[in-house]
PLY file of the C-alpha trace (Angstrom):
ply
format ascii 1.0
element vertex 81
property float x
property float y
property float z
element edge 80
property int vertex1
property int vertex2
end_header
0.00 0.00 0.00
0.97 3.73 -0.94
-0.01 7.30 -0.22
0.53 10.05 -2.42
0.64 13.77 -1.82
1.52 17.04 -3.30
2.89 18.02 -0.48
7.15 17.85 -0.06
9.15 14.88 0.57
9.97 16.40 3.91
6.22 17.79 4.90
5.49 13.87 4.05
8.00 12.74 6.38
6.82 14.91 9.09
3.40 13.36 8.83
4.31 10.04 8.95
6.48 10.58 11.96
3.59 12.92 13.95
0.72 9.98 12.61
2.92 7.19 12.52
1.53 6.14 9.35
2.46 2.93 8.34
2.93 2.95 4.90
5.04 4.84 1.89
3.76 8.38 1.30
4.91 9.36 -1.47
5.51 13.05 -3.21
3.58 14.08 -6.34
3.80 16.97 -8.33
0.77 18.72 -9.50
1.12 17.45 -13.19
1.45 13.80 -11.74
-2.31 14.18 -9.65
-3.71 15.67 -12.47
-2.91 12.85 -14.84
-4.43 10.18 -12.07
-7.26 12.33 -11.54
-6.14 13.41 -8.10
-6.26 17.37 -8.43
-9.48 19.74 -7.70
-9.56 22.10 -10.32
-11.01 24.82 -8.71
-8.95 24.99 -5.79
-5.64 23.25 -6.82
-5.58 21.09 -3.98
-5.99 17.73 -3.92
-8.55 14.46 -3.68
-8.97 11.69 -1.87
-9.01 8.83 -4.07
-7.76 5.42 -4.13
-6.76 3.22 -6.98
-6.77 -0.87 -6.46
-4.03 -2.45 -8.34
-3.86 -6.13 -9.12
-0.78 -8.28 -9.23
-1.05 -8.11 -13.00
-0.39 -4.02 -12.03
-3.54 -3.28 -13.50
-5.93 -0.82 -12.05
-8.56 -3.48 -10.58
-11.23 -0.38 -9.26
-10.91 3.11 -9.06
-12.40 4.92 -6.23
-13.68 8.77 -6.84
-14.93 9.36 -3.63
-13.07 7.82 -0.24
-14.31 8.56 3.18
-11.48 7.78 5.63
-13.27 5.58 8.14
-15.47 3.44 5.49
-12.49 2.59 3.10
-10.04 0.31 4.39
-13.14 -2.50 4.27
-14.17 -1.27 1.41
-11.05 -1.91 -0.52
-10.74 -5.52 1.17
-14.11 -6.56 0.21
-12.98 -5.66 -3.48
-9.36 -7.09 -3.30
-9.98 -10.60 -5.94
-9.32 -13.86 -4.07
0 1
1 2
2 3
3 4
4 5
5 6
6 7
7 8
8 9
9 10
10 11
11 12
12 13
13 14
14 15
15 16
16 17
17 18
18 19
19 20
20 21
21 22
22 23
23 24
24 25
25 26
26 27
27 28
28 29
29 30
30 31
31 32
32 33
33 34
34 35
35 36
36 37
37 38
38 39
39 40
40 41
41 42
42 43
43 44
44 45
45 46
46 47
47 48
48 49
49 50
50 51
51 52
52 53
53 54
54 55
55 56
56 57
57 58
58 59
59 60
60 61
61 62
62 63
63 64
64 65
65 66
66 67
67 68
68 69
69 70
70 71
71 72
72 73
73 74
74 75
75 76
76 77
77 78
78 79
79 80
C-alpha cells in the first residue's frame, strides 16, 4: 500500500512521523495528480481517491470518492481472491 501527496518529501516525512503512518507516502507533483485524476480544479488542492491495483499491475477499481473511516473495508471486500 501507498499514499501520495503534493505536499514535499519532507512535509510527508513529518506526517508520517507525527501519525505514525504505516505505509510509503509518497511526493507528487501537480502534473502527476492531475494525470491520475487526483487534483481539484477549482482549488488546486488535492482528492482523496484510491486506486486498487492487481498483481497483474492493473488498475482493478478506481475509487472517486473515499471517506477515511469506510475505506479500508471497502477496498478488502474488493481485493480478488
Amino acid at each position: 500500500m501507498l499514499g501520495a501527496s503534493f505536499d514535499d518529501v519532507a512535509a510527508n516525512r513529518a506526517f508520517c512521523e507525527k501519525f505514525a503512518y504505516p505505509f510509503k507516502l509518497l511526493s507528487f507533483d501537480r502534473a502527476s495528480g492531475k494525470t491520475w485524476g487526483a487534483e481539484r480544479a477549482e482549488s488546486d488542492s488535492a482528492k482523496r481517491i484510491s486506486y486498487l491495483i492487481g498483481p497483474d499491475r492493473k488498475v482493478v477499481k478506481a475509487y472517486a470518492k473515499v471517506k477515511p473511516a469506510d475505506h479500508p473495508a471497502q477496498v478488502l471486500a474488493d481485493v480478488p481472491a
